[in-house]
Structures are given as structure tokens and as C-alpha cells.
C-alpha positions in Angstrom: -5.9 3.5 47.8 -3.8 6.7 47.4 -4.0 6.5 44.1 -7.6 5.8 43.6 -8.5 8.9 45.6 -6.1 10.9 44.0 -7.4 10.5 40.9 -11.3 10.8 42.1 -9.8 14.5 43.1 -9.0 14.9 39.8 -12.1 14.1 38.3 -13.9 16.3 40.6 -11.7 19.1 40.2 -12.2 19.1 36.8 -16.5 18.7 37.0 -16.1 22.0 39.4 -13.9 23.5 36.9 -16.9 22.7 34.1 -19.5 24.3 36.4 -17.6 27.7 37.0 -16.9 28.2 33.3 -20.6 28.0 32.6 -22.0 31.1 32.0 -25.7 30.5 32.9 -28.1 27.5 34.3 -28.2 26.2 38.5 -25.5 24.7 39.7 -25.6 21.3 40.9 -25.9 21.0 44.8 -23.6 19.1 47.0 -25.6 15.9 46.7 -25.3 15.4 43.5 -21.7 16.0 43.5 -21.3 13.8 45.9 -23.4 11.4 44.1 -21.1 11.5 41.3 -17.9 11.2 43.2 -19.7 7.9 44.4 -19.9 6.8 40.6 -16.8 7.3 40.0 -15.3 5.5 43.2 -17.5 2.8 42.2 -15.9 2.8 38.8 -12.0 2.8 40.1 -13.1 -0.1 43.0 -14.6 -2.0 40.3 -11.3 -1.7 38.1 -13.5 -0.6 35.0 -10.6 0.6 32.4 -9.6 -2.9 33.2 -12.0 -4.7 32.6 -15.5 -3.4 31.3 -13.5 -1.2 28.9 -11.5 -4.2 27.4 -13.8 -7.1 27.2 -15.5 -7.9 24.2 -16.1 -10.7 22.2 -13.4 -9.6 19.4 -10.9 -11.8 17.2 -8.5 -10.1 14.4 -11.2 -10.1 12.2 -12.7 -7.1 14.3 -13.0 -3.6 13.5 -12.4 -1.0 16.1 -12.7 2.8 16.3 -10.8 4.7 18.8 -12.3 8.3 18.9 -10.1 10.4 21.1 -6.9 8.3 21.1 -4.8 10.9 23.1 -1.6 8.7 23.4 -3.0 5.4 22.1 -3.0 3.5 25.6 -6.8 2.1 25.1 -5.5 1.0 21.3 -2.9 -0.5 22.5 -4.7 -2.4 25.3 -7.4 -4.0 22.6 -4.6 -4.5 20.3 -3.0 -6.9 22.7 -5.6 -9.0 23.3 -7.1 -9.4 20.1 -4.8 -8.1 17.0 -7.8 -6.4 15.2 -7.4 -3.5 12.6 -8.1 -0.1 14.9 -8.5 3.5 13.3 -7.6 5.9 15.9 -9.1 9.7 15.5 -7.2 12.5 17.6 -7.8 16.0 16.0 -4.6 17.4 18.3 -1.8 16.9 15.8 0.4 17.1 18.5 -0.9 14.0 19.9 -1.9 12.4 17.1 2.1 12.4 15.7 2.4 10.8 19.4 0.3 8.0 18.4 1.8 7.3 14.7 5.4 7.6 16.2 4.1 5.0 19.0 2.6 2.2 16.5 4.6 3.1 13.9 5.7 -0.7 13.1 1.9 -1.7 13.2 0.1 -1.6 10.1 -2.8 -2.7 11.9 -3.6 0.6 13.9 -4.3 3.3 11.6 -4.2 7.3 12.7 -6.4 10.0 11.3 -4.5 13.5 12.6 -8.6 14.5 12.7 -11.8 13.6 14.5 -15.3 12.4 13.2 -18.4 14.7 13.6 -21.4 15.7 11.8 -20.0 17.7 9.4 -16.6 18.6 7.9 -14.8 22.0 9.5 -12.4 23.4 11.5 -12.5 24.4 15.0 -10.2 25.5 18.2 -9.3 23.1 20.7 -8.3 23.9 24.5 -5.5 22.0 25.5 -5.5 20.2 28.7 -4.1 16.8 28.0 -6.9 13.6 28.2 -9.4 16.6 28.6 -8.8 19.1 25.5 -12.1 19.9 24.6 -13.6 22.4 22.1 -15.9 23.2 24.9 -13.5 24.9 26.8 -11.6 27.7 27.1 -8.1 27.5 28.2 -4.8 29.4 27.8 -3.7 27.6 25.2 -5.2 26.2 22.1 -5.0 24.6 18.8 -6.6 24.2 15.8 -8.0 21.0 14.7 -10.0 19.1 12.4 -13.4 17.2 12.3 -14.8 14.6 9.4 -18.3 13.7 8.6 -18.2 11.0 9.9 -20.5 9.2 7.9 -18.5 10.5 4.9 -15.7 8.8 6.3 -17.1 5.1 7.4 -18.6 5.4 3.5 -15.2 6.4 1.3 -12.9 3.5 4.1 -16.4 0.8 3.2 -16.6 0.4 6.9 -19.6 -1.1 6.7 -19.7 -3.0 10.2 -17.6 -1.7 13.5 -17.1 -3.8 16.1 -16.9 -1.4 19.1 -16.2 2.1 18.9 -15.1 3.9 22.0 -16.2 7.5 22.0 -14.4 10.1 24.7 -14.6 13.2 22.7 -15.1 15.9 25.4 -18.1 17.1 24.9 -18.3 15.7 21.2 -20.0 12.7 21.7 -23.5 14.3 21.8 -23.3 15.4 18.2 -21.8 12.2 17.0 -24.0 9.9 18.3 -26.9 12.1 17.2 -25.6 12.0 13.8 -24.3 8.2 13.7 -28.5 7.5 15.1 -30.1 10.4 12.3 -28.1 8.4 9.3 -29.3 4.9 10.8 -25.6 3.7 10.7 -25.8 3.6 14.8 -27.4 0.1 13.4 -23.8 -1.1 12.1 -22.4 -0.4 15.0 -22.1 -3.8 17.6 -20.9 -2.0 20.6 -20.9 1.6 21.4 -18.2 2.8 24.9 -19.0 6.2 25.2 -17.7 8.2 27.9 -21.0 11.9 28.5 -19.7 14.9 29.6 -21.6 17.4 32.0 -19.9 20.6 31.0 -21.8 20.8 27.8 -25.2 23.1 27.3 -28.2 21.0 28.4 -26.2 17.8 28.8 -28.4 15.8 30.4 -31.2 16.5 28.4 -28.9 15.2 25.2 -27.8 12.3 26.8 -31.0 11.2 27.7 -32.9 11.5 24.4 -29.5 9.5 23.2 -30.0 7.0 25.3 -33.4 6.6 24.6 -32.7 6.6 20.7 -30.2 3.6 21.7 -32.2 1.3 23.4 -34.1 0.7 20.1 -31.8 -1.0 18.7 -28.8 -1.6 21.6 -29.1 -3.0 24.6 -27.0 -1.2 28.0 -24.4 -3.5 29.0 -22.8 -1.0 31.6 -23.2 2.1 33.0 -21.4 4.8 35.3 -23.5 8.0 34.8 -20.9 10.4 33.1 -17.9 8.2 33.6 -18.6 5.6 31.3 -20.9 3.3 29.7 -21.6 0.1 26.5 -24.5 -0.5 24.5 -24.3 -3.6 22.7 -26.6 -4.3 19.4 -29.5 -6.7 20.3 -29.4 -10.0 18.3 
């Protein structure tokens, strides 16, 4: 119980810390940061990186995407249950060498020392562990890189993905409005995607995602900006 509550402080901490750094806009009011913490409490009594985040109907035939692999703990929880080829993005070199060094032996999990996006560039990256962001400012930084991502899933002939798990800090609003404007979103069996609130107009975004989703994916779960699936209808 410790534990769970220590780490709902940390999640809170950090949604205050996003609602200082913004520069203009209301701030929420204690009722819906409350309502939030609820979410999350919800999410950590219902054992969600457990469970929700790790059951799928996948086989080694499956093709997995791990955007924002950090240290490779989520590939290597699908990896042991189903032995399916996983490309892991993490534009931090630092942690994407992590990753490499980690799975080394396993020719089945690929690393890309970049992340996918709308377009291809360059851009800075605050560093704060799971939560480096380029939506953030922070004494220290790196620099990183981003991938069309479309350009990408077309030169590999990925064709068809499985699942794709999306916690990009803040990144996930342009990707999933670019993987829905170049129809591939249709490819694409199961979508985890984890919305950030620190990001201009971020409810807005996710909304008018959401309501591009449910077109062609149905909502399997959902904890409001903790984390949530939407699974292709048949």
C-alpha cells in the first residue's frame, strides 16, 4: 500500500509540475486533480501494467512497436509471453544504448536510437528519466531524433502491427494524428497509448483523436491520461 501511494505522489507531482511550467490557460481546480489521482489509484488497485498493458492475443508471428522504450522493461514483459519480433524507438541515445546493451543476444527486439513522428528532424529533449519530454524544460537536455514515421513502417514493409504502445511525453498527439491523416491507423490492430496533460490544448487533441479512432477501433480500456487500448473492429 506504501508503495502504491508513493508512486500516485509521483504522478501528481509531476501533473503539478506540468501545470506551473505552463505559461498561460486556467488551471485545473482541486476537483479535478483529485479526480485524476482517483484514476490513477484506480489504475495501481487494478494492477493495469500487469495486466491490461500485457494481454493481447499475440503469438511469435506478431509485430510489436514499442515507442518510448526507456529501459526496455514493457519489451521485455511482451517478449516473454509471446516471442514476437518488437522494434523499440527511444530518441535518448543514452537510453537507447541501455536497451541494445540489455537485449543484446535477442535478434528478435530491434532498437532505433530515434523516435517516430510526422516528419523527420531534430529536436531537444529534457531529461527526467521515464518522463523526458520535448515539452519540457529542464536543466539538462539532449538532442535527439524523430522519423516519419510513415517513412519508416514503408522502407521496414511493416505493413500490419500488432499493438503499438505509445508513451511519448507529449508526442503521441502528433503521431497519432499523422498515423490517422495517412490512413495507416487502419493497419494498426491495437493502439496502448498513454495522453499527456502538459501539452497546449491537450484535451481538445485528445478528444478529436479519439473521435477519429472510434471509426475504425473500438476502446477496450481506458484511464483518462494514464492509459488506454483501442482495438481494430472486425
Amino acid at each position: 500500500m506504501r508503495r502504491l501511494f508513493s508512486r500516485i505522489a509521483g504522478k501528481m507531482g509531476r501533473i503539478l509540475l506540468s501545470i506551473s511550467n505552463k505559461i498561460a490557460g486556467p488551471s485545473p481546480s482541486g476537483a479535478a486533480l483529485e479526480m485524476q489521482a482517483e484514476i490513477l489509484a484506480a489504475w495501481f488497485r487494478d494492477e493495469g501494467d500487469k495486466t491490461l498493458r500485457v494481454d493481447y492475443e499475440l503469438s511469435e508471428d506478431s509485430v510489436v512497436l514499442d515507442l518510448g522504450g526507456y529501459e526496455g522493461q514493457w519489451t521485455s514483459d511482451i517478449f516473454a509471453r509471446y516471442c514476437c519480433l518488437i522494434h523499440v524507438f527511444e530518441p535518448v541515445q543514452d537510453y537507447a544504448k541501455q536497451i541494445e546493451k540489455r537485449f543484446a543476444k535477442n535478434r528478435r527486439i530491434v532498437v532505433h536510437q530515434y523516435g517516430l513522428a510526422s516528419e523527420n528532424c531534430k529536436v531537444n529533449i529534457s531529461l527526467d528519466r521515464d518522463g523526458s519530454s520535448t515539452f519540457k524544460s529542464g536543466a539538462k537536455t539532449t538532442e535527439g531524433s524523430l522519423v516519419k514515421a510513415i517513412d519508416f513502417l514503408r522502407d521496414n514493409e511493416l505493413s500490419k502491427i500488432d499493438l503499438v504502445k505509445i508513451n511519448i511525453e507529449g508526442g503521441e498527439y502528433e503521431l497519432l494524428e499523422h498515423l490517422i491523416d495517412t490512413k495507416f491507423v487502419t493497419n494498426i490492430r491495437n493502439i496502448q497509448v498513454q495522453f499527456h496533460d502538459f501539452v497546449p490544448n491537450a484535451e481538445e487533441r485528445m478528444l478529436r483523436i479519439q473521435k477519429e479512432l472510434e471509426k475504425t477501433h473500438s476502446l477496450t480500456y481506458q484511464y483518462r491520461f494514464v492509459w488506454e487500448n483501442w482495438r481494430i473492429k472486425r
